[in-house]
N, C-alpha and C positions, 0 to 999 in steps of 0.2 A: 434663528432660522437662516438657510444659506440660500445666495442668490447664485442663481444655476441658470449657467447661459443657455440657452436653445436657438439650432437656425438648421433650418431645413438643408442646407447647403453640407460637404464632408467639413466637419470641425478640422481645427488646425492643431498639431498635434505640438503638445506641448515639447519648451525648449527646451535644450539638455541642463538649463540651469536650473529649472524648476524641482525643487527639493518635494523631497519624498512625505508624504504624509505619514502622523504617529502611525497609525496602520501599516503603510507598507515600512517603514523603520522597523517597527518592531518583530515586522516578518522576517525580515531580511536579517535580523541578527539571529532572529528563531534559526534562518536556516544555516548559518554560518555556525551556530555553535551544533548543531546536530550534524551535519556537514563535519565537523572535525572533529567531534565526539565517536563520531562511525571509524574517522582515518585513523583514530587511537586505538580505539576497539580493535578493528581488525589488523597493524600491525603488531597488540600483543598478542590476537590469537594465535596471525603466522609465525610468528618470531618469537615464543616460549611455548606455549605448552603443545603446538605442534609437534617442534623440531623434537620434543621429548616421548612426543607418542611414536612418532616414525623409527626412533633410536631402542623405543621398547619393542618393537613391532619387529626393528634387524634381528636384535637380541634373542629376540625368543625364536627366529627365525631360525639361527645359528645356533642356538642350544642342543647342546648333546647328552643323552642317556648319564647320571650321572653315576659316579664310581661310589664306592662304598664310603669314602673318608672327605665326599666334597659337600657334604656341609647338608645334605637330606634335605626337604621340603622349602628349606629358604632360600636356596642357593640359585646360580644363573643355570644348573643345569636343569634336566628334568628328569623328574626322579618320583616312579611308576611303580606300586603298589596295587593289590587286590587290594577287597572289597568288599563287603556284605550289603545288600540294600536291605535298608531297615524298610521306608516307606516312602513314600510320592506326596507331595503337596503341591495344590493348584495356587498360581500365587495371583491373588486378587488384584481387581483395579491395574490391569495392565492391558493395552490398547492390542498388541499383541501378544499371544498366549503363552505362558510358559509355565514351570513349574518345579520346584525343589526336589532334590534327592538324597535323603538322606541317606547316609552309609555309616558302618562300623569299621574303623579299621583293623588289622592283624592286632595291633598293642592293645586294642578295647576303646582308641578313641572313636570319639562320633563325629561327624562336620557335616557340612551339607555343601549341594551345589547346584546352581540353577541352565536349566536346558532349556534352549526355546521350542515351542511345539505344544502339543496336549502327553500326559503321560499315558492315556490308553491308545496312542501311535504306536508309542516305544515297549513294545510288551517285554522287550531286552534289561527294563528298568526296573521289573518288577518286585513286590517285596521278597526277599531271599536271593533272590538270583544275587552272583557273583559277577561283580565288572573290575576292570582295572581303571584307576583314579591317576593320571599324572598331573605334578606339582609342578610349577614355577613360579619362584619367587615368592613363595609361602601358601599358594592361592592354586587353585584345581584349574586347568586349563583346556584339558580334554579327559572324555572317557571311552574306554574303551569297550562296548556292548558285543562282546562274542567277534563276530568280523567285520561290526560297523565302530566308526569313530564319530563319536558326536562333541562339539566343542562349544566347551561351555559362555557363560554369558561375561565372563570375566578374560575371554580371546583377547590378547592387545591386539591381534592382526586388524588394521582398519580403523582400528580407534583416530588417526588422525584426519578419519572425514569428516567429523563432526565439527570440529579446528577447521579444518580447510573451506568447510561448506561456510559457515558463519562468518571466516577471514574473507573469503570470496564475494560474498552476498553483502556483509557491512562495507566493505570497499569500494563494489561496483555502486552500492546506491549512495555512498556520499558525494558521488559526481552530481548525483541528481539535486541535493540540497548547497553544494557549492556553484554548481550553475544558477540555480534560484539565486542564490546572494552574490554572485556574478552580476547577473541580471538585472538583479533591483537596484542595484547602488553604480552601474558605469552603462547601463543600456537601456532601463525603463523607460525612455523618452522616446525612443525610438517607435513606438507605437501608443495610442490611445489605451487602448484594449484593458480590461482587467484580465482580463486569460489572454493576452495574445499567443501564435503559433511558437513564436521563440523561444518563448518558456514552456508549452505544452507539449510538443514535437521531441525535445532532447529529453524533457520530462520520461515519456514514454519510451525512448531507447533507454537511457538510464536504467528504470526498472526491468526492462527484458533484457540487459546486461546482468541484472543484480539478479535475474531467477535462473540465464543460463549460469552463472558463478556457483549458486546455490547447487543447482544439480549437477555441474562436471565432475564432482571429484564421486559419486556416484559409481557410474560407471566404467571407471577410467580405475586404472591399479597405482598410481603416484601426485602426489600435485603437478609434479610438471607435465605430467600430461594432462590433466583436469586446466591446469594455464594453458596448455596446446589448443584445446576447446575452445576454451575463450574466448582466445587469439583467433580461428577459424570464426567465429560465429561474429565477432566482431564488424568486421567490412559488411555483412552483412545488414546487420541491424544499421549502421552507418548508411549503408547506401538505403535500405529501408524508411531511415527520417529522413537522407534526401529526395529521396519522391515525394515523400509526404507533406514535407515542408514546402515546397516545389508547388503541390495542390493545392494546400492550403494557402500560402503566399495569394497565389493567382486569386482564389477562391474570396481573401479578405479588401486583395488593392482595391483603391476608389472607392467611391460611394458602400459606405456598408448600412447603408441601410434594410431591415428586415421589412420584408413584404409579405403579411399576413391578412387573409378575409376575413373581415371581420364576421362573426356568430352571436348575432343576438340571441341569447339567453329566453327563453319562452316563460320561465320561470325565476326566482330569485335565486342566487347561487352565491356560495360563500367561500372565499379561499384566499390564501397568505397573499400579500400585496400592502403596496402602501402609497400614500399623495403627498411628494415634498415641495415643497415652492412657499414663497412669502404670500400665503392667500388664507383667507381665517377659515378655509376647509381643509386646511391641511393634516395627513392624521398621521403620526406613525406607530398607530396600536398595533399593526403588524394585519391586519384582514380587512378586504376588502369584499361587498355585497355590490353585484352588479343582478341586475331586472331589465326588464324592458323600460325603455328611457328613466334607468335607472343608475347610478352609480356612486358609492358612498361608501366612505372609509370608517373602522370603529375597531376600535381597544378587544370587545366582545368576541372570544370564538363561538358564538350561535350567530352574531350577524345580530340579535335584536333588538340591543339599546347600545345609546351613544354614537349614534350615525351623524357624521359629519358627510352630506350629499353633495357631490362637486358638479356646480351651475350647470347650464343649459349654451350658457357662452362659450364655455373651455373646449377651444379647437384646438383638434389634435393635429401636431404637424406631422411625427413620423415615430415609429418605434426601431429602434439600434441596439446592440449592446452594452453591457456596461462598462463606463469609460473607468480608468485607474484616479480621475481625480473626480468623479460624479463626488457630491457628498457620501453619508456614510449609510447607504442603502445596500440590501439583505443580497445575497448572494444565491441563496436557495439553491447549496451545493454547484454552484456555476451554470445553473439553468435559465439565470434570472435574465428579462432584457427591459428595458426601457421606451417609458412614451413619453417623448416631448410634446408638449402641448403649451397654449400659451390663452393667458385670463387678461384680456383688454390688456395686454406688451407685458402683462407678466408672464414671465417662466415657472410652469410647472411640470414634476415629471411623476408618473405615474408606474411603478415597478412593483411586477411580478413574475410566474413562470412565463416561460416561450407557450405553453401549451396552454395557459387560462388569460394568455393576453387577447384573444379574438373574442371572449368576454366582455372586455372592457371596449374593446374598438365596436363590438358589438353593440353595447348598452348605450356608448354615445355616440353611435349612428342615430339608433330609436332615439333621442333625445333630439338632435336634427344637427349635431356638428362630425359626423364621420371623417374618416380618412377618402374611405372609398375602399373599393372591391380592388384589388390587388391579386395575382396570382402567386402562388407560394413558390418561394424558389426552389 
């Protein structure tokens, strides 16, 4: 069992010597190797198979009609042929709709090619009708339906968004998991907090960094200009975590303690929580049952055996957050907060959510050692 200090008073926030717990260790390399796993990622998206969709995408840009001896359907030019449509196929299992077309060519070969759309759109598609098919590069590239051009799904045009989006979006968010391992291992000290603002705050630019990368190359015709985006949006979102930092700062200095009224329960209510402290009620089955002067920890998700009931004596001094070196108590997606409380000079802490802790402040008011009515901040 761990002995867990408690005092009413703002704890002293540990020194910069104070080494990192297995936990946070082991997070902080989690995010230092996903952190540089991302920067690899997306330097070999931008830096190969990018630069090679961009260089297909000039090419076929600059491709001209070809001549009779430059090498037919494989060649860099493009080289346009009639067509028979044999038939239309819906091509299944595909989020947006599209559909095959098969054709016969002049020699008797057959091939196919796929259009996005429904085929009862393109009534130009239909079976018998004659289209023109141009080739580059061995592969059907556009067709041509009477006086529309429809281009098929094998267009290099754009193919490097898909590179860019993924290069953009992997890069902006490994700032997010580099800062984390920044954080943990040269600034953790610097606050109590298991979430503090420091880590939360860049957190959140980070990711709205990594969704604006995602979507620039979108609407934008080149990477550099999809980087131009970026680059605009950027000071943005920067001076964005400075306000919010700013707020939140203000919002956690001094005293953090949380001010909740307590709700006694009218009835008996069951829900995730747990009692750590050297006391023989201590439980960490993970559920807590709080009633009128009631309140009792147990292994059981129904609540109704194995209750270990925490005395009549155990005053509560305050509920706060959870500190980065509390023992190894649940997080509940970072909703969780803490009651200190103490059993004749023993320290005990009682952890749950923010929104079923007026339960337990409730149950041991009815019991006769409340905090007291508080107003919510």
């Amino acid at each position: 069992m761990h002995h867990v200090p408690v005092s009413p008073e703002k704890s002293v926030p540990p020194t910069p010597s104070t080494p990192l717990s297995p936990k946070e260790r082991a997070a902080s390399v989690f995010a230092a190797v996903v952190g540089c796993a991302c920067v690899l990622t997306a330097a070999f998206l931008l830096l190969v198979p990018m630069p090679r969709a961009l260089d297909d995408e000039r090419a076929f840009r600059e491709a001209v009609a070809c001549a009779p001896d430059d090498g037919g359907k494989a060649g860099d030019c493009l080289w346009t042929i009639a067509a028979r449509v044999d038939r239309t196929e819906k091509v299944q299992r595909k989020k947006s709709p599209s559909f095959w077309v098969y054709v016969t060519e002049p020699d008797g070969a057959s091939t196919r090619t796929r259009l996005d759309g429904r085929a009862e759109d393109v009534p130009a598609a239909g079976p018998g009708k004659t289209v023109r098919v141009t080739y580059w590069r061995d592969q059907i590239r556009y067709v041509d339906l009477g006086s529309a051009r429809r281009y098929t799904t094998a267009d290099p045009r754009g193919d490097y968004r898909l590179y860019c989006t993924w290069g953009f979006a992997l890069g902006l968010y490994s700032l997010v998991h580099l800062w984390l391992w920044l954080w943990a291992t040269r600034f953790a000290h610097l606050s109590r907090r298991a979430y503090p603002w420091q880590a939360g705050v860049p957190t959140a630019g980070g990711l709205a960094l990594a969704a604006i990368g995602a979507f620039a190359p979108w609407p934008t015709d080149s990477p550099g200009e999809a980087l131009l985006v970026v680059g605009v949006c950027t000071p943005v979102v920067v001076l964005g975590c400075a306000v919010a930092g700013l707020i939140v700062a203000r919002r956690q200095r001094g005293d953090d303690t949380i001010r909740l009224t307590p709700s006694a329960p009218e009835e008996e209510r069951r829900f995730p929580g747990m009692v750590v402290g050297e006391v023989p009620y201590q439980g960490r089955g993970g559920w807590l049952v709080a009633g009128p002067g009631l309140l009792a920890s147990t292994p059981d998700p129904t609540g109704a055996a194995f209750r270990r009931e925490v005395p009549r004596g155990l005053r509560p001094v305050r509920v706060r957050p959870r500190y980065r070196l509390d023992p190894d108590l649940p997080d509940y997606e970072g909703k969780a907060v803490v009651l200190e409380c103490e059993d004749d000079g023993v320290p005990v802490l009682v952890v749950t959510r923010k929104k079923t802790m007026p339960w337990v402040l409730g149950a041991l008011e009815t019991a006769g050692s409340g905090l007291g009515d508080a107003p919510r901040p």
